[in-house]
ROSE-4610 file (N, C-alpha, C; in Angstrom, 1 decimal, always signed):
// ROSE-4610
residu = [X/X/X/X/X/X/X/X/X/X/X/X/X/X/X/X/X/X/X/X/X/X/X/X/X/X/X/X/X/X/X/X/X/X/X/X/X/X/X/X/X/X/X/X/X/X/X/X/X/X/X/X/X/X/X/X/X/X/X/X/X/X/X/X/X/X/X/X/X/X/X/X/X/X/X/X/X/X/X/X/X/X/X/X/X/X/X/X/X/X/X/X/X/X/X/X/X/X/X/X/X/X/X/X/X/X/X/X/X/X/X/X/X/X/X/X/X/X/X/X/X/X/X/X/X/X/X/X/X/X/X/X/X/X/X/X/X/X/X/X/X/X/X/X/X/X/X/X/X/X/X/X/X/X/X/X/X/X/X/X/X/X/X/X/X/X/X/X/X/X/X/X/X/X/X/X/X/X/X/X/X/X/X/X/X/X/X/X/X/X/X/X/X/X/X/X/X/X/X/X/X/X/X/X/X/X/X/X/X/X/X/X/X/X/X/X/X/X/X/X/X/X/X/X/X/X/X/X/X/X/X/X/X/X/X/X/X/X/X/X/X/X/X/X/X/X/X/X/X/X/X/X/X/X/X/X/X/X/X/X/X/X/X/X/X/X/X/X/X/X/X/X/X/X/X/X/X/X/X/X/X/X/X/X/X/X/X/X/X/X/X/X/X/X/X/X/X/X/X/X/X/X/X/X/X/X/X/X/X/X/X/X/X/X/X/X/X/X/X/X/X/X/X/X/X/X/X/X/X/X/X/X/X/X/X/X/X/X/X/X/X/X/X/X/X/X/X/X/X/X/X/X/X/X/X/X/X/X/X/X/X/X/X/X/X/X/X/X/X/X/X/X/X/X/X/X/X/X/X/X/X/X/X/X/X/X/X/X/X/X/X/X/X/X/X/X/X/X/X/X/X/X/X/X/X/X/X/X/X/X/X/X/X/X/X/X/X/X/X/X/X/X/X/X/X/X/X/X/X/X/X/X/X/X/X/X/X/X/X/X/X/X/X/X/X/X/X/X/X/X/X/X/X/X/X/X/X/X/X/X/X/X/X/X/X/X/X/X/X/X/X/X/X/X/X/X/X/X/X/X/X/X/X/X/X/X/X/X/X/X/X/X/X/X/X/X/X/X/X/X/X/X/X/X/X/X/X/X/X/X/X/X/X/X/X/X/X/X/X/X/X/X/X/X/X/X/X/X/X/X/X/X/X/X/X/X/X/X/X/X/X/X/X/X/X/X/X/X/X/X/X/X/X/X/X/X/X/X/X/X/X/X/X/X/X/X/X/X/X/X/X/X/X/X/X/X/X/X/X/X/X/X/X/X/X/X/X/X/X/X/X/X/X/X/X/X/X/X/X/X/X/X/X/X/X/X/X/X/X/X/X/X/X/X/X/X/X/X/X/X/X/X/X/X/X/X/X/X/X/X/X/X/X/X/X/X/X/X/X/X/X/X/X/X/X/X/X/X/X/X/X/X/X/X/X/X/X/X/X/X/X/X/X/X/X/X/X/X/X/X/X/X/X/X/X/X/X/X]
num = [1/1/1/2/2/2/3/3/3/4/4/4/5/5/5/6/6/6/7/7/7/8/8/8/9/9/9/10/10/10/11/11/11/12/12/12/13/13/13/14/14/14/15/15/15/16/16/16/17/17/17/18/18/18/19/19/19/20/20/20/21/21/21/22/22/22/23/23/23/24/24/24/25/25/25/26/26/26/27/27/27/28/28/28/29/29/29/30/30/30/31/31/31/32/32/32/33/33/33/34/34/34/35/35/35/36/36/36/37/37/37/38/38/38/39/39/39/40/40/40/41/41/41/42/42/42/43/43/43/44/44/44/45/45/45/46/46/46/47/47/47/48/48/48/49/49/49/50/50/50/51/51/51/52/52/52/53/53/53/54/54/54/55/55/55/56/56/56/57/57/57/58/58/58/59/59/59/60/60/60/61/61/61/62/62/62/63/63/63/64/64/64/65/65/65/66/66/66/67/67/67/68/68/68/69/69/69/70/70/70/71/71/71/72/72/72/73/73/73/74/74/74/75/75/75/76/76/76/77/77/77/78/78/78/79/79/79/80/80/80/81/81/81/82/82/82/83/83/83/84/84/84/85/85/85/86/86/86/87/87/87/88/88/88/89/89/89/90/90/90/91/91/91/92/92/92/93/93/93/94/94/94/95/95/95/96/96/96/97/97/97/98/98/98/99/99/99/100/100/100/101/101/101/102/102/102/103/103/103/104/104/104/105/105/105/106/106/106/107/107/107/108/108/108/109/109/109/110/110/110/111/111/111/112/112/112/113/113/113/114/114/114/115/115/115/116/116/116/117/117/117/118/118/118/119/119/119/120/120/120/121/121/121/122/122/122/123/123/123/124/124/124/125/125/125/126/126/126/127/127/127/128/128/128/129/129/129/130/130/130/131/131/131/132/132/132/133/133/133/134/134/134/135/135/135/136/136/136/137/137/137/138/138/138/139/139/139/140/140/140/141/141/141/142/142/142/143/143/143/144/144/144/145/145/145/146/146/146/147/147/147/148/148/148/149/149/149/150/150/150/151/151/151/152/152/152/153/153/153/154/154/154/155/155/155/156/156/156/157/157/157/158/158/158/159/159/159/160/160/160/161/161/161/162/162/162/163/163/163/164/164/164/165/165/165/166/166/166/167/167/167/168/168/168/169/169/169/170/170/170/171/171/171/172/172/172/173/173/173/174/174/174/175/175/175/176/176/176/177/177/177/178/178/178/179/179/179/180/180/180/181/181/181/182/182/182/183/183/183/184/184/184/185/185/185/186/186/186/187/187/187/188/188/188/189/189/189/190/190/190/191/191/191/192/192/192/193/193/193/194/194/194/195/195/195/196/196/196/197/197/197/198/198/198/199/199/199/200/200/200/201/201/201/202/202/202/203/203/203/204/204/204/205/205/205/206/206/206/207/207/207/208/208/208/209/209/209/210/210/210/211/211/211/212/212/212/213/213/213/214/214/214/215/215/215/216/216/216/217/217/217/218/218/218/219/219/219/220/220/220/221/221/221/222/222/222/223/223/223/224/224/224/225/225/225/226/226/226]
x = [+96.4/+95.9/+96.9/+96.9/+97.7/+97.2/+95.9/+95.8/+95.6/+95.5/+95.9/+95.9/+95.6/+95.7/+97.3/+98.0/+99.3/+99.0/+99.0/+98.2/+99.8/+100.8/+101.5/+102.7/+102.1/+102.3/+100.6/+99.9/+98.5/+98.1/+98.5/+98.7/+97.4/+97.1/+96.6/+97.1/+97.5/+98.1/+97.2/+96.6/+95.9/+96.1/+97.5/+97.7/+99.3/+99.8/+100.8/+102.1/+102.6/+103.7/+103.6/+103.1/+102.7/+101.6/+100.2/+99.1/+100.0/+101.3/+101.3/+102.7/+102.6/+104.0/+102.9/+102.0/+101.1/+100.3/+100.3/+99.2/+99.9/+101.3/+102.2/+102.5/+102.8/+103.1/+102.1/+101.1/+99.8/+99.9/+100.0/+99.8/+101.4/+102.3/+103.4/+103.2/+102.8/+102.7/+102.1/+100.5/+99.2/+99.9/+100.4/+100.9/+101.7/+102.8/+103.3/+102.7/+102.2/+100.7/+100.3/+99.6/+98.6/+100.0/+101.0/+102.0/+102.3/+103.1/+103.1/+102.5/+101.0/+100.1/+99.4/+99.5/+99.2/+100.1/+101.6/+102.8/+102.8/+101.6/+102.0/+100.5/+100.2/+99.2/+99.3/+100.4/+101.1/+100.6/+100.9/+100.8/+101.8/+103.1/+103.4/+104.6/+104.7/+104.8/+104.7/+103.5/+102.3/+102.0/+102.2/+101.7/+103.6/+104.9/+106.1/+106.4/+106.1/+106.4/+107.8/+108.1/+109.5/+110.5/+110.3/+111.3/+111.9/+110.9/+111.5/+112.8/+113.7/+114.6/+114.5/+115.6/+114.9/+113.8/+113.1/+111.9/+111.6/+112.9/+112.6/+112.7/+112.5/+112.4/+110.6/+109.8/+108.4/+108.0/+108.4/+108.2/+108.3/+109.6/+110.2/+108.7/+108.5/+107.7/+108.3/+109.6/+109.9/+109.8/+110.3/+111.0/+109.1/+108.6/+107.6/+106.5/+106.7/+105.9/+106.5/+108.1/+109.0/+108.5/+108.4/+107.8/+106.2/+105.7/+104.6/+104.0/+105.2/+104.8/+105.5/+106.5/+107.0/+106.3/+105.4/+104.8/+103.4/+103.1/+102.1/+102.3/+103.4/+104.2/+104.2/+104.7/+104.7/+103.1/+102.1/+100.6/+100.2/+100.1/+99.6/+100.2/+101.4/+102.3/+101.5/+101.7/+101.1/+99.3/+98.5/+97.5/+96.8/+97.4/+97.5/+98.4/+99.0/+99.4/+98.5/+97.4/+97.1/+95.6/+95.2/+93.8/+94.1/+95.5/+95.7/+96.0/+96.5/+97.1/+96.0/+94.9/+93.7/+92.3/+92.7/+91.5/+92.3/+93.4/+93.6/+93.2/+93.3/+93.5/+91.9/+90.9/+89.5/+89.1/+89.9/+89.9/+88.6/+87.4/+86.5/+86.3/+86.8/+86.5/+86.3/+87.5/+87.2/+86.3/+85.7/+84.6/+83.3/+82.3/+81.6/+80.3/+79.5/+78.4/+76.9/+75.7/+74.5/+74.3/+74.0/+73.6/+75.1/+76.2/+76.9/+77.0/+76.4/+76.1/+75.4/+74.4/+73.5/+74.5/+75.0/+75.9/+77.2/+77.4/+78.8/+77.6/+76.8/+76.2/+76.2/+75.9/+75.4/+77.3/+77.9/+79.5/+79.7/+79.6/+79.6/+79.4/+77.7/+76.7/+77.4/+78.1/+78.5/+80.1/+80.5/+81.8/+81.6/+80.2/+79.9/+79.0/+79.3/+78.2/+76.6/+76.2/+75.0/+74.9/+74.1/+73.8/+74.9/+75.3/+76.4/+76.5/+77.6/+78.3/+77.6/+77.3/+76.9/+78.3/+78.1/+79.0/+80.0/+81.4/+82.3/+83.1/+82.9/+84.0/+85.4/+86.5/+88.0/+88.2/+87.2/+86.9/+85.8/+85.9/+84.3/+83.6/+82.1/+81.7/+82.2/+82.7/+83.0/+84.1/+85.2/+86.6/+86.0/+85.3/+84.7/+84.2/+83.3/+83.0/+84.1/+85.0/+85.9/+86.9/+87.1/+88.3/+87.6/+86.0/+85.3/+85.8/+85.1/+85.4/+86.7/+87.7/+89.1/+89.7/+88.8/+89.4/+88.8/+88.0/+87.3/+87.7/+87.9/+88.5/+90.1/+91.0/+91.9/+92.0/+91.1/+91.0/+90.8/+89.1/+89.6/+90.6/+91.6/+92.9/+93.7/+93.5/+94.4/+94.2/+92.7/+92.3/+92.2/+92.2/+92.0/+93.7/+94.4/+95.8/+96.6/+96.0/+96.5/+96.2/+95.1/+94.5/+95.0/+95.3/+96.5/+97.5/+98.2/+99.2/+99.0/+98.4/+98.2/+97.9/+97.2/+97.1/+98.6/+99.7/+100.2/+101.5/+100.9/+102.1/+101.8/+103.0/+102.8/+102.0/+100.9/+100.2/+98.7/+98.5/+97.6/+97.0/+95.4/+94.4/+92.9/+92.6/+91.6/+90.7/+91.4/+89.7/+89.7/+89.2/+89.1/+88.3/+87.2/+86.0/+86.3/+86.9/+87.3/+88.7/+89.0/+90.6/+89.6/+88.7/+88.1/+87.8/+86.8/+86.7/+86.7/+88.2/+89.2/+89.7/+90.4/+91.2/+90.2/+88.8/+88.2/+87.6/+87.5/+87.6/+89.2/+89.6/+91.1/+91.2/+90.7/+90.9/+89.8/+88.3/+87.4/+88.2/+88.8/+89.4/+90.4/+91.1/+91.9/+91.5/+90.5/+89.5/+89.0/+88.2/+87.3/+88.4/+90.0/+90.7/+91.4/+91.2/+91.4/+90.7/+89.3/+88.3/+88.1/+88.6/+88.5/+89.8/+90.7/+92.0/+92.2/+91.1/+90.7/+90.2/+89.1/+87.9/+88.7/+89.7/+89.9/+90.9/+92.3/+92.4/+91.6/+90.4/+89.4/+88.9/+89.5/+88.7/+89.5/+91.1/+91.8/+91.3/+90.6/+90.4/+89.8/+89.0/+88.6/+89.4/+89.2/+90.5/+90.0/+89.2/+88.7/+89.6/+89.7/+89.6/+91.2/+92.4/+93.6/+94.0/+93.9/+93.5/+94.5/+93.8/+93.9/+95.5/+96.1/+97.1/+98.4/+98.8/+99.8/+100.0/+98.7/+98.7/+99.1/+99.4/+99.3/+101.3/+102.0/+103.1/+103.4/+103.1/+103.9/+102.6/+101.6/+100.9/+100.1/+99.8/+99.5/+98.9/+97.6/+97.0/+96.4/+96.0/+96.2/+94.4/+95.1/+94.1/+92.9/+93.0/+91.9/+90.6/+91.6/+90.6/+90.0/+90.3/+89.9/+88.6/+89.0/+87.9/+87.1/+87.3/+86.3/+85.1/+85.6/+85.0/+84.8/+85.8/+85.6/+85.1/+83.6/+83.8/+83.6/+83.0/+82.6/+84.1/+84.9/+86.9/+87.2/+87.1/+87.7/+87.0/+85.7/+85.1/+85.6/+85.5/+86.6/+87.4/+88.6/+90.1/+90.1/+89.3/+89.3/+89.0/+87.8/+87.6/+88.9/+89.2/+89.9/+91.6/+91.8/+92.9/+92.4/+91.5/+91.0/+91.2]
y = [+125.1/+125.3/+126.2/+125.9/+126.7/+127.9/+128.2/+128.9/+130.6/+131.9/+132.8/+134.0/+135.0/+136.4/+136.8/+137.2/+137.9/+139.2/+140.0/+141.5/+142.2/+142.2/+143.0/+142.2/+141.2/+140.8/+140.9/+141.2/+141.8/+140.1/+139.0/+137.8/+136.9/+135.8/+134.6/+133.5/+132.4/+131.3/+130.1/+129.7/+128.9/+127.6/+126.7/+125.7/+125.8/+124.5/+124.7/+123.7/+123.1/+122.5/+121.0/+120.3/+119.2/+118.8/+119.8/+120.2/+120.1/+120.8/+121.2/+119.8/+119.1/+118.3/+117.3/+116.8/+116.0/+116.1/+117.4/+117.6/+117.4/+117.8/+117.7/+116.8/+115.6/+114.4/+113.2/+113.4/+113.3/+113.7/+114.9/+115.0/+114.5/+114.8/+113.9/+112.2/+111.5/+110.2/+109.5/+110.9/+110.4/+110.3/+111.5/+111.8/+110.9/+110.5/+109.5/+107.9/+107.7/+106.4/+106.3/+107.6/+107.3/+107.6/+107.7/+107.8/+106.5/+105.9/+104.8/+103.5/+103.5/+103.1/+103.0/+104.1/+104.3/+103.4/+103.7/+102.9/+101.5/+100.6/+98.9/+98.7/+99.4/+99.1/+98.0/+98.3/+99.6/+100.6/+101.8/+102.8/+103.6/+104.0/+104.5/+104.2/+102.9/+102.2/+102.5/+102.2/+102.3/+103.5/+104.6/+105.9/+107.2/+105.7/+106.1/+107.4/+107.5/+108.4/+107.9/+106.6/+106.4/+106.3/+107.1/+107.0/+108.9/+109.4/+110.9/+111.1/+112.0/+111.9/+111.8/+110.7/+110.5/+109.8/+109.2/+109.0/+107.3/+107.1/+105.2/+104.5/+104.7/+103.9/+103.6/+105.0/+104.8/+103.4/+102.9/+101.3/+100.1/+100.5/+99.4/+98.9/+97.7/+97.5/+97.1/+96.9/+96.6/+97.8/+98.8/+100.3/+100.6/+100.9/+101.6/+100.7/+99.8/+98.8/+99.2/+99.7/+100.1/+101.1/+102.2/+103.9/+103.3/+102.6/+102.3/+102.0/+101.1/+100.4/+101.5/+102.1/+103.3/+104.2/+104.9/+106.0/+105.4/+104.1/+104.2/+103.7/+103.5/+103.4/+105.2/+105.4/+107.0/+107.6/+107.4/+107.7/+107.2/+105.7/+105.1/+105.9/+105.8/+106.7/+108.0/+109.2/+109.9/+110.2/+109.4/+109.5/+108.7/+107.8/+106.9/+108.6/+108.8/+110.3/+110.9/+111.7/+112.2/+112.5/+110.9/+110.3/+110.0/+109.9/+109.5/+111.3/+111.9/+113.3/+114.3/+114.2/+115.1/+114.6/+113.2/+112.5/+112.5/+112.6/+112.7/+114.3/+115.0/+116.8/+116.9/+116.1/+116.3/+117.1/+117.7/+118.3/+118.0/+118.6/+118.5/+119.2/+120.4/+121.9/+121.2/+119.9/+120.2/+119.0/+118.5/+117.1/+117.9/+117.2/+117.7/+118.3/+119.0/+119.3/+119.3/+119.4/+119.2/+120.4/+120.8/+122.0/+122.6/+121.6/+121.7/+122.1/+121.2/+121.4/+122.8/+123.0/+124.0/+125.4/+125.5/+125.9/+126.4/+125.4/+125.6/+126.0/+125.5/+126.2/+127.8/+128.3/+129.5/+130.5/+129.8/+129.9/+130.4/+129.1/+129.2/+130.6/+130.4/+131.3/+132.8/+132.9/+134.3/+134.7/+133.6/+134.1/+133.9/+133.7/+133.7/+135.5/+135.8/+137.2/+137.3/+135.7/+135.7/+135.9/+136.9/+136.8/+136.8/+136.6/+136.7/+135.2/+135.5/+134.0/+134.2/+133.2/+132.4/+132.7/+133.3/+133.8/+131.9/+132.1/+131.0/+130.7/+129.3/+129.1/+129.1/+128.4/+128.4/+127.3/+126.6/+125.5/+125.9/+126.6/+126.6/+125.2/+125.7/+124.4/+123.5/+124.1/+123.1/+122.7/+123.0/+122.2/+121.3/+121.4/+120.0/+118.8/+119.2/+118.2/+117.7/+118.5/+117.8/+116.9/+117.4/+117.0/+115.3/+115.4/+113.7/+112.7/+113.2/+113.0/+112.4/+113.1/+112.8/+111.8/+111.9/+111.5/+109.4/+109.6/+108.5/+108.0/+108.6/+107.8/+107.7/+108.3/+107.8/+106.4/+106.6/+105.3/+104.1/+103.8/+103.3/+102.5/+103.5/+103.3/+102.2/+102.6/+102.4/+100.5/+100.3/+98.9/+98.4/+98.5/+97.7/+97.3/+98.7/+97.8/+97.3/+97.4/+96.1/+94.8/+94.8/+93.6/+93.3/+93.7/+93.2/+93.0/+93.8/+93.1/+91.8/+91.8/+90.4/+89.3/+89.2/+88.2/+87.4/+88.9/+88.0/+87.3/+87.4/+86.8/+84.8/+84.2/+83.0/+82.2/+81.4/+80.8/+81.1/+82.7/+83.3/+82.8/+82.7/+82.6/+83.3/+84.4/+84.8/+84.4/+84.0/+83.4/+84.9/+84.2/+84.7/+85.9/+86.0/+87.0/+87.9/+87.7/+88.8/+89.8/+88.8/+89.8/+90.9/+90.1/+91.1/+92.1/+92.3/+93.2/+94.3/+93.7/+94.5/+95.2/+94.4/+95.7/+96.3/+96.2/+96.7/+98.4/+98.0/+99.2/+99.8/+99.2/+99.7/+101.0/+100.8/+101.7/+102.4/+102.0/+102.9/+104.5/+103.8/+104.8/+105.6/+104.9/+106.3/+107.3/+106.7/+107.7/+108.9/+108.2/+108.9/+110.3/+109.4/+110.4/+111.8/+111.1/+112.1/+113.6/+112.4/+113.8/+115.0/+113.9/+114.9/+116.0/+115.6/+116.7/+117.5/+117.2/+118.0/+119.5/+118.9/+119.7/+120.6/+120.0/+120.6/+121.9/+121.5/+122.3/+123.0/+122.6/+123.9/+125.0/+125.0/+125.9/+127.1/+127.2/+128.4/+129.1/+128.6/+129.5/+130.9/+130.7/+131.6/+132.3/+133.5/+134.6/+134.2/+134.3/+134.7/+133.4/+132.4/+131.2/+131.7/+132.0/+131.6/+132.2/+133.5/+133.6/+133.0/+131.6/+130.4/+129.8/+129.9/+129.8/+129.7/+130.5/+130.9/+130.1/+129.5/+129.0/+127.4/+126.7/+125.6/+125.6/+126.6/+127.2/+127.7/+128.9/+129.3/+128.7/+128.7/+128.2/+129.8/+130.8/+131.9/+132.6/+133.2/+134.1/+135.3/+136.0/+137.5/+137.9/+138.7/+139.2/+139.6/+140.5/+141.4/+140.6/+139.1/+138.1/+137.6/+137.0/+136.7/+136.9/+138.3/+139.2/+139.3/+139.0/+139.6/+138.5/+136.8/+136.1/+134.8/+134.5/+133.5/+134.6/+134.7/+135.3/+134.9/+133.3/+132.7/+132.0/+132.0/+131.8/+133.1/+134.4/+135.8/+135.9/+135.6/+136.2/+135.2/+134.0/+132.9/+133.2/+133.5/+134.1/+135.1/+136.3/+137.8/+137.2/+136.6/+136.6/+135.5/+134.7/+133.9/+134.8/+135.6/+136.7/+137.5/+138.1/+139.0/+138.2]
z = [+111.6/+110.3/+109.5/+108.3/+107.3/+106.8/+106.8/+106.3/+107.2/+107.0/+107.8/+106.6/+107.4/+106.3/+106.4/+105.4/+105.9/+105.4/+105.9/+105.9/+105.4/+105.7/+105.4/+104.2/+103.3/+102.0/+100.9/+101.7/+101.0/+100.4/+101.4/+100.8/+101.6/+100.9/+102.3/+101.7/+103.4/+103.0/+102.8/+101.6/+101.1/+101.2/+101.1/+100.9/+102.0/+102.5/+103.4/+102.2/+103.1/+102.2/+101.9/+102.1/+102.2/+101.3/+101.4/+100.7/+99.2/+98.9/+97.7/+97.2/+97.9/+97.3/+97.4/+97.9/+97.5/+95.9/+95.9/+94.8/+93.7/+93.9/+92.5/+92.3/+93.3/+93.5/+92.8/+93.0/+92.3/+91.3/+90.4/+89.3/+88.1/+88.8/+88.1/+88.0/+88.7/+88.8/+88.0/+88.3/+87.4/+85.9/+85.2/+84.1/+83.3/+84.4/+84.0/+84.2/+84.8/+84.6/+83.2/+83.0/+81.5/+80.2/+80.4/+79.4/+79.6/+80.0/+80.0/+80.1/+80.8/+80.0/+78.9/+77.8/+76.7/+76.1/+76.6/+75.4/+76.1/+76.4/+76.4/+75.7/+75.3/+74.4/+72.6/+71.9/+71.8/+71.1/+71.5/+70.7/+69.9/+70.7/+70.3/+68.9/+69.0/+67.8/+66.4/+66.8/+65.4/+65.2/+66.0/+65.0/+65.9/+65.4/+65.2/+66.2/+67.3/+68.4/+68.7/+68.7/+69.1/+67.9/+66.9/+65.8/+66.2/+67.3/+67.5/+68.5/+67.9/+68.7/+70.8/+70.8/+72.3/+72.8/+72.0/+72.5/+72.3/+71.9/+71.2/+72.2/+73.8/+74.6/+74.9/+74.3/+74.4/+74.1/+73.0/+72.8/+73.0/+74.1/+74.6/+76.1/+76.1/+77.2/+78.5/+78.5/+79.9/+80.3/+79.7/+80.0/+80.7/+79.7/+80.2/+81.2/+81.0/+82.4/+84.4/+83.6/+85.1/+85.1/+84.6/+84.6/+85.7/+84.7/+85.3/+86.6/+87.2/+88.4/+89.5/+89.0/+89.4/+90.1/+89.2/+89.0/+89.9/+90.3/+90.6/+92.2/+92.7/+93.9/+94.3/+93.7/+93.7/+94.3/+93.3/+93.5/+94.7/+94.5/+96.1/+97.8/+97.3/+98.8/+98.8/+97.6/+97.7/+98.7/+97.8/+98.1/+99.8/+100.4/+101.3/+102.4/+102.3/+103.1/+102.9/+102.0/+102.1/+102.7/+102.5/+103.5/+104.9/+105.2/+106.2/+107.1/+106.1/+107.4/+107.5/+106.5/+106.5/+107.3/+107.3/+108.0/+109.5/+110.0/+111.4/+111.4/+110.5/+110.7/+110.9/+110.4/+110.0/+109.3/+108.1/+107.1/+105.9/+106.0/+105.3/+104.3/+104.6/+103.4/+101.6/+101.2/+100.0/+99.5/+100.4/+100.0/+100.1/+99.0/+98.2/+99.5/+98.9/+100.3/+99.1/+99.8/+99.4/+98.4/+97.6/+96.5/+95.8/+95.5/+94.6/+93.2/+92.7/+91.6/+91.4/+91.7/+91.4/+91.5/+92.8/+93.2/+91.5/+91.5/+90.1/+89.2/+89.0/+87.4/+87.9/+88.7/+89.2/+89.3/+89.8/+89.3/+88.1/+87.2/+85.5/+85.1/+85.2/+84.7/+84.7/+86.2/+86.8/+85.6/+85.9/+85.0/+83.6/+82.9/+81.5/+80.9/+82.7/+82.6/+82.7/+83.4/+83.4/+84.9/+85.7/+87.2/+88.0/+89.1/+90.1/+90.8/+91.4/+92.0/+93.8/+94.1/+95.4/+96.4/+97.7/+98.5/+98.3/+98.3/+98.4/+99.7/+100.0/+101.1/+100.5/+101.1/+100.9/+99.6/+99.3/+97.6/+97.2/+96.3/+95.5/+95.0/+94.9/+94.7/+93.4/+92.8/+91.6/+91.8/+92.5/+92.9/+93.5/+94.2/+95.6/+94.7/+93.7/+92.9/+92.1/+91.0/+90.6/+91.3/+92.9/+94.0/+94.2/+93.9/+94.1/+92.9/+91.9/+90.4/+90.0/+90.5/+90.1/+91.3/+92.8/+93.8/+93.4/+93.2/+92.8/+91.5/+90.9/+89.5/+89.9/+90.6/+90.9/+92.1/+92.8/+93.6/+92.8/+92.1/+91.1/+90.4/+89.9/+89.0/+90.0/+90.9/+92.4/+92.5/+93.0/+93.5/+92.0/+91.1/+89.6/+89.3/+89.7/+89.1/+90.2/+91.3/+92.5/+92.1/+91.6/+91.2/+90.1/+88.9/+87.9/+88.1/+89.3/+89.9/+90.2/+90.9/+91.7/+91.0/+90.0/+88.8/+88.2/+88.1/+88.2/+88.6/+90.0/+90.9/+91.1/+91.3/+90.6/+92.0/+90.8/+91.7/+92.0/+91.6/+91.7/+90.4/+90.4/+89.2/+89.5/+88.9/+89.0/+88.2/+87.2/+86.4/+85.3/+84.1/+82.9/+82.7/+83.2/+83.4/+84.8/+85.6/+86.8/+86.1/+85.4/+84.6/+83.7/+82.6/+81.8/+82.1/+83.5/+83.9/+85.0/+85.2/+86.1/+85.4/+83.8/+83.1/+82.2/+82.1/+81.7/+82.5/+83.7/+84.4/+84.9/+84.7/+85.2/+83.7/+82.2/+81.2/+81.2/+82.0/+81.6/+83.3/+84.1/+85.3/+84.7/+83.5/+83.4/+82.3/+81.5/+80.8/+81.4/+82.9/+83.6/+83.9/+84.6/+84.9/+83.9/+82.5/+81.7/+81.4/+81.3/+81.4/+82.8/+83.6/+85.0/+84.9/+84.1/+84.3/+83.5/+81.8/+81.0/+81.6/+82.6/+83.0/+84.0/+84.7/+85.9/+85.1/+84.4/+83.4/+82.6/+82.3/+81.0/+82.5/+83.4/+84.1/+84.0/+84.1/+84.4/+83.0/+82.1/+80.5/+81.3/+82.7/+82.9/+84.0/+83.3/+84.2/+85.6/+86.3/+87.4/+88.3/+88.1/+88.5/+88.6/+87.9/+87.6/+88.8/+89.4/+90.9/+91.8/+91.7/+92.5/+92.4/+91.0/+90.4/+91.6/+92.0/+92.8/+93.6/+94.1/+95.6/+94.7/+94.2/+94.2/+94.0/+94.1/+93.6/+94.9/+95.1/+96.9/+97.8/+97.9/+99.0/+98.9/+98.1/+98.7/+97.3/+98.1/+96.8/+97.2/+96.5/+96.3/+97.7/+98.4/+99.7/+99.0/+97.9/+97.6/+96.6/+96.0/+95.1/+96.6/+97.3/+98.5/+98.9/+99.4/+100.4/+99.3/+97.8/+97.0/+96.1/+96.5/+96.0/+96.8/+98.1/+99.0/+100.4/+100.5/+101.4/+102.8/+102.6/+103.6/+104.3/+103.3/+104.1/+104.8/+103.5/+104.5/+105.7/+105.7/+107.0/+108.2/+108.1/+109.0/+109.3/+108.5/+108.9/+109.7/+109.3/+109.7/+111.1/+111.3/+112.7/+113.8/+113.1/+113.8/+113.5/+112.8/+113.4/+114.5/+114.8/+115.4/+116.8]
């Protein structure tokens, strides 16, 4: 396991190296998905994004259909690694558990100054829900534009009403995924959370946020150094 107190960097190792080239891997792919998605709409056309220096390929649709299919070769490898090396590891910590929700409001509440936070494991409960939320709206994204793929390779016919609403969910998934990366983003507004920051960067965050808000991970570690 990766993770471990380092007592004489006042540090703990939260995420290992793989954890973090996944997540970024993920989040560049996704990024570039809904950008180039947006531009075969078209968009960026019509409200002249590609008249900005640099940026007149946004319009072009081969260009950004190659980003696209790119970037989502990219995501699938990603994600396909990462069900595959957590589910051999049996890695559960960040899937969702029974009194979540209630759980995060009581979170919220605490960093709004209302009442105090619920002892935390190594994911608070509101990462576990968002980690569903985004993990499912990217899957989603995933089997809907395999399925656009495959429409249209020659020979193939799905029929007029299976397309409808393939790409119909295929745009309501990357909605869903917008609002999920909104949300996951509106959380660092709160200081307490930003904490967590580091570790998605070296793998490592601060001992004393630790011991002082996950305590159901410190007290794990502590005993399994001991």
């Amino acid at each position: 396991m990766a993770d471990k107190i380092l007592a004489g960097e006042k540090k703990v190792k939260r995420h290992g190296f793989s954890v973090r080239v996944v997540h970024w891997t993920v989040a560049v792919s996704t990024f570039l998905l809904i950008f180039s998605g947006i531009g075969q709409l078209p968009v960026y056309r019509r409200y002249m994004l590609d008249r900005l220096p640099g940026l007149a390929w946004t319009s072009d649709f081969s260009v950004t259909l190659a980003i696209h299919y790119w970037a989502a070769v990219l995501l699938i490898l990603a994600v396909t690694y990462h069900l595959v090396y957590h589910g051999l590891r049996r890695d559960r910590g960040i899937l969702p558990r029974r009194g979540d929700v209630r759980q995060s409001v009581r979170i919220i509440m605490a960093m709004l100054g209302q009442g105090e936070e619920p002892e935390n494991d190594k994911y608070l409960a509101e990462q576990r829900l968002a980690y569903a939320f985004i993990g499912f709206s990217l899957l989603l994204l995933i089997v809907t534009g395999l399925v656009k793929v495959l429409k249209n390779l020659p020979g193939v016919d799905l029929g007029a009403d299976i397309i409808f609403w393939v790409t119909a969910l295929h745009n309501a998934a990357m909605v869903l995924l917008m609002l999920g990366i909104a949300a996951h983003l509106a959380a660092f507004l709160f200081k307490e959370n930003r904490y967590l920051l580091p570790g998605m960067f070296t793998g490592k965050v601060d001992l004393d946020y630790v011991r002082r808000r996950h305590q159901l991970w410190y007290r794990r570690l502590a005993q399994k150094g001991r």
